[in-house]
Structures are given as C-alpha cells and as structure tokens.
N, C-alpha and C positions, 0 to 999 in steps of 0.2 A: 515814182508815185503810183503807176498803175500795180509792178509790184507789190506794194505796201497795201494797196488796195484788195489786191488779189488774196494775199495769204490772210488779211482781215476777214473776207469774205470766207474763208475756211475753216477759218477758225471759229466763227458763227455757226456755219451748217454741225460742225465736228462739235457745238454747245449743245445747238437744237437736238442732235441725233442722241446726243448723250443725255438731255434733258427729256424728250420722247421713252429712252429707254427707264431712266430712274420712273416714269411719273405711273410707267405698269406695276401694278400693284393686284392680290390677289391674298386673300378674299375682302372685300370693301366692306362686309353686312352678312345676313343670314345666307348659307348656301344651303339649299334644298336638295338632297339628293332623293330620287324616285327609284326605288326598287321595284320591281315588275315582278315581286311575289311576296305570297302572306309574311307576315309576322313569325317569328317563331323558327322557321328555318331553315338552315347552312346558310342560303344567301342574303338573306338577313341577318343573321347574327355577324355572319363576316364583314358585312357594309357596317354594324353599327359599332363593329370594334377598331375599323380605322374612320370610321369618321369622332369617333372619342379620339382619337390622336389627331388628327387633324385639325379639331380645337384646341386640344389643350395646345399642340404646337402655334399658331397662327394667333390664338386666344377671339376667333369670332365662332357663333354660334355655327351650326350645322343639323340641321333636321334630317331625320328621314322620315319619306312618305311611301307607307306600301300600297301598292294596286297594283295586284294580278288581272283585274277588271281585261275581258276579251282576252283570256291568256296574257295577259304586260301588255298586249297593245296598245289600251290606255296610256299605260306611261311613257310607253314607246313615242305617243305623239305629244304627248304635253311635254316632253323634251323638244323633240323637231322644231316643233312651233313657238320655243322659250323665245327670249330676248337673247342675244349670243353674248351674254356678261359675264357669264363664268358662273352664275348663282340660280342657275338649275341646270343639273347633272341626272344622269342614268346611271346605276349600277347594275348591273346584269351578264347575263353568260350566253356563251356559245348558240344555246336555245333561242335567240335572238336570230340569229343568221338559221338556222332550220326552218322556224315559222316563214321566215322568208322566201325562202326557195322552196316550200312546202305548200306555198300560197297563202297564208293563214295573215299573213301582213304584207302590203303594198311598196313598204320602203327599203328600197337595200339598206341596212346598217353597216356596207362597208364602201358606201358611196360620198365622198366630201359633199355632194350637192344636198344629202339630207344630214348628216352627221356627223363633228368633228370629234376623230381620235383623241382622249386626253388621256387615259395611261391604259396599260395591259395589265393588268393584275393579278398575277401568278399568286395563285393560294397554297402552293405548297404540296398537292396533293400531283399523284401520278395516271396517267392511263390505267385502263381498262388489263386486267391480267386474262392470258386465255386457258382456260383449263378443260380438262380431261378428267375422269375417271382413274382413280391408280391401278385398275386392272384393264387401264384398255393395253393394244397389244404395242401402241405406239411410245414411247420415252422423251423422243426428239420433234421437234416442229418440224423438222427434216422427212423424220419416218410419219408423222402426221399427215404433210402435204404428200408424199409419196402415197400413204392410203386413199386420200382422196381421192384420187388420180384413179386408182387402182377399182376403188369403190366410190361411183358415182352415188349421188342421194343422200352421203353423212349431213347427221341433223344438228345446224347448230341450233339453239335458242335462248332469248332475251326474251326482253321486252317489246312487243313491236311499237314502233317508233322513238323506242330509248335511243340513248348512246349506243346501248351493245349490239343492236339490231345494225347500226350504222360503222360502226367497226366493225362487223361479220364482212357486210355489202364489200368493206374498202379490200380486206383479206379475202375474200372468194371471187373479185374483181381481178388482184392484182395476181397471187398465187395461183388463178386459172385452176379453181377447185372445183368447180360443179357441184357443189355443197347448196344443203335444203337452209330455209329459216323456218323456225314453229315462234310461235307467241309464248313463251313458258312461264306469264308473269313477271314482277317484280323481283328484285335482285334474290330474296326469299325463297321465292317460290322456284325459280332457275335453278338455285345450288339442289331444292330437293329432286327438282327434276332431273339432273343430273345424274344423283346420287341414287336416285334409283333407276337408272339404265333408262329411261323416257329422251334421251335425248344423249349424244354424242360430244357436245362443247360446248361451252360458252365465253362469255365474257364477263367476268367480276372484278368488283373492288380490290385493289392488290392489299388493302390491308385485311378482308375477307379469306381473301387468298391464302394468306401467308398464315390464316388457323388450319385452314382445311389440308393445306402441302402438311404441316405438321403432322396433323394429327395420322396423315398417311392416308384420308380416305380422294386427294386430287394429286393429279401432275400440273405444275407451272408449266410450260410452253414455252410462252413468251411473255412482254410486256408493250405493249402497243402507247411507248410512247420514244423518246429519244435518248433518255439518260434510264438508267436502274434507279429502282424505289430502294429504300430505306426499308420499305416491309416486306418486300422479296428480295434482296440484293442479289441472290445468286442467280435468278432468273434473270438470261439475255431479253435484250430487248429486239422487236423485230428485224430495228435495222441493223443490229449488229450481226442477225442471220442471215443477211443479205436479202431482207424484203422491206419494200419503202412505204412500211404500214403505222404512219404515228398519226393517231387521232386522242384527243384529250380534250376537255373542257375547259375552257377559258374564260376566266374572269374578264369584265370591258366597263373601261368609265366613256362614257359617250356625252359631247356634247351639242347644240345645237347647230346645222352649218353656218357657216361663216363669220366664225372667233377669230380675231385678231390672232396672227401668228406668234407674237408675243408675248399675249396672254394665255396661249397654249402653252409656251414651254411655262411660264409662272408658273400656272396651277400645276404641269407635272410638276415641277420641282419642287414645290410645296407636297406633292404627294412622296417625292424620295424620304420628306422626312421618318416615312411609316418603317423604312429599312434601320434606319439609324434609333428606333428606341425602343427600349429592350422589353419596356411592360408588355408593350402589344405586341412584341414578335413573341413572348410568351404566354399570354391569350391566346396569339394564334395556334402555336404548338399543343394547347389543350387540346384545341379540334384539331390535330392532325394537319395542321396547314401554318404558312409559312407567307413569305412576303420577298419580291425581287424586284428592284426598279431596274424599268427600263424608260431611256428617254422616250418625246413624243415620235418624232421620228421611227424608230424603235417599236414603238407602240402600234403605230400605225401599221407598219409592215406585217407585225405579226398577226392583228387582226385581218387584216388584207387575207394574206397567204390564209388564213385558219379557214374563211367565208369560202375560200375557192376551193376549199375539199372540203366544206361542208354541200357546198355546190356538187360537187362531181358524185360524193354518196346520195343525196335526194335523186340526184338523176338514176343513179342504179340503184333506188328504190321504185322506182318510176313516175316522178313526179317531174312534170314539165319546166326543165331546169332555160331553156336555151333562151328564152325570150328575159331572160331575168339575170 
C-alpha cells in the first residue's frame, strides 16, 4: 500500500511540475519595449523591425516607446522598476554599460539585482576596422606596432568618448604602444583627418573601410572584432594577429530583476523566432545587419563578459571604475 502510495504521490508532483511548466506562457497582452533613443535611428529602426515579427509571430501587440530622456536613463529606470511580467523590456546597446562605468548612471546593467538578461542581439554588423594612411611606411599591424614602439606619440583619433576612442584605449593598453588620442570628430570628420596627414590612425566602420582600401587612398590593419567582416574579408582580425583586442557593440534586450526563470527562457525563445523568418532577416540585410539567436544563458554571458571590458577601457580612459 505504502508503495502504491508513494509512486501516486509522484506521479502528482511529475503532473504539478509539468502543469507549472505548460501554464508559462509569453506574451499574455501588450509588450512595451523602451528604446533609450530618438526615433528615426539604427536603433530604432532595428527594435521596430523585430518587434513587427514578434507580432506577427506570437499575434499580440507590441509597442515601442522612445526616450533618450537623461541619455536613456529614463528608460533605463522605467525598465528596473517595471512589474517583472515579461511586458516591459529595454532595447539598447553597449552605450548602456559605458554610461555606467562612466558615472552617467547608478545601476550596473550587468547585475541580476537590477536587471534580467532576456536575449543578446547580434545585428549583424562587425567591429571597428583600423586604418592608416596608404602612404604610411607601415603594411602590417606587425610593422605598425613595431613603429610605435620605435616612435613614441603616434596619434590615434576618433571621437572622444565613441567606440573608437575606446578601442584605441584597449589596443595601446594591450600592445604597449605609448600612442597619443586627439578628438578628430565624427566618423566623417576622422576619415578627413586622416587623409589629410592631421592624425596617424583610426578606427572606422568596416563597411567605410572597405571604399577607402579600394579606392587605395587607406591600409586595413586589422579588424577589432573576432570573426572577419563580409565588407573587408581579407583584413585579419586582431586576434588572429595574436592580439586579444575584440571590442564591438552589442545589441541587449533587458528586463526587470527578478523574472521568473521560466519565463526568461519563453520570451527568449519567442525571440529565436526572429532567426527563422526570412522577411525580417531581409529587412535586416537592407541595413547591413543580421540576426543570431542565442539562448538566455548564452545571452547572459555575453553581456556579462562585454560589461567587463567595457569596464577595464573606462578605467584606461580614467574614469573611476573600481568601486562599480
């Protein structure tokens, strides 16, 4: 009897656990995603061409709401502070974790205590390309760093406080370059700087890149991310030079701490559907961008690891990293 008892008893829990899991469900109603900038650009147009798949796949509504308001900080917190239901989300980038360790915002956004990882969002697009001059006297990233060496004070320039400024930081940290930073403006204004002898390097868009190698008036270098672009493909990437310099922007769906673990994986899995249809993976390809799921697990990692060498470059910019 107590047998009979026993495996009854298990076969109830092994109902409950299995009734538990069917009853997660995702999306229930409107999901609100909060972009932390205007209207009108890349990151917005990218949030509003998978959240049109996201409905059409699930068939519930899906808003987005822009506020740049305090730089995204606004949205930043009216995410935090949601209901943890799965029906208000953050979409935003890497710029996220800089403000942070920059001082500009109070909350780690790669801490579970304020924020639950819900996917990683690869757009398709690659790192930062480093270039030269075609007449400088260097070819190789090889014979680059060995000039620097040679010739203390090469000037890179970006934008101060872009990406490219923060990719320089990680490459004259790690290669032990004693290389200068100047402010040389907007990606724009860099290539002319370049181009007309006011500066020694930078960092551009590899799909920038890949006119200017052309046309013969730069040198590719490298590629400052982990795999080869599609718009420079013959350009090695740094780590395949044997330097451990990948830094890239990265898309993040964020949502507020403590989501039920279960309804984490739902909504990513709901988000895989973006991989599997072919209209929006071809929306994406208009803008140069693309679409890769990764689980939440997954997800989580990468943003993790991204925060901690967005970390380590604010500190070798000199922003008081250790307390944070």
């Amino acid at each position: 009897m107590k047998k009979i008892l026993v495996a009854l008893l298990a076969l109830a829990l092994l109902s409950l656990a299995a009734c538990s899991l069917a009853e997660v469900n995702w999306p229930t109603g409107t999901v609100t995603f909060k972009v932390a900038a205007n209207a009108g650009g890349g990151t917005d147009n990218f949030a509003r061409i998978l959240t049109a798949c996201l409905q059409k796949a699930t068939g519930e509504a899906f808003t987005v709401v822009n506020d740049s308001t305090g730089n995204g900080t606004v949205a930043f917190e009216s995410v935090r502070n949601a209901q943890p239901d799965g029906n208000t989300l953050l979409f935003y980038h890497s710029t996220m974790g800089i403000q942070y360790y920059q001082g500009a915002y109070d909350f780690n956004p790669a801490d579970e205590a304020n924020f639950t990882v819900i996917a990683n969002v690869p757009n398709g697009g690659t790192g930062d390309v480093l270039c030269v001059p075609a007449k400088a006297p260097y070819k190789t990233l090889d014979e680059f760093v060995a000039y620097c060496k040679e010739h203390p004070g090469v000037f890179f320039g970006n934008q101060n406080g872009g990406f490219g400024q923060l990719e320089f930081l990680l490459f004259n940290e790690r290669a032990e370059l004693n290389a200068r930073f100047v402010d040389a403006g907007g990606q724009a204004d860099t290539i002319i700087s370049l181009l007309g002898g006011n500066i020694d390097a930078c960092f551009i868009g590899a799909d920038a890149a890949a006119q200017y190698a052309e046309s013969g008036d730069m040198i590719c270098l490298a590629l400052c991310d982990s795999e080869r672009s599609s718009f420079v493909p013959d350009v090695p990437t740094f780590t395949e030079l044997g330097y451990d310099v990948v830094f890239k922007p990265t898309m993040i769906v964020l949502g507020p701490a403590g989501m039920d673990p279960e309804l984490v994986t739902k909504v990513n899995e709901v988000f895989g559907k973006i991989a599997e249809d072919q209209e929006t993976l071809d929306a994406l390809a208009k803008m140069n961008m693309g679409y890769t799921h990764y689980n939440a697990e997954e997800a989580k990692e990468i943003w993790v690891n991204h925060c901690a060498t967005i970390k380590e470059v604010c500190g070798l910019a000199g922003y008081d990293v250790e307390n944070r």
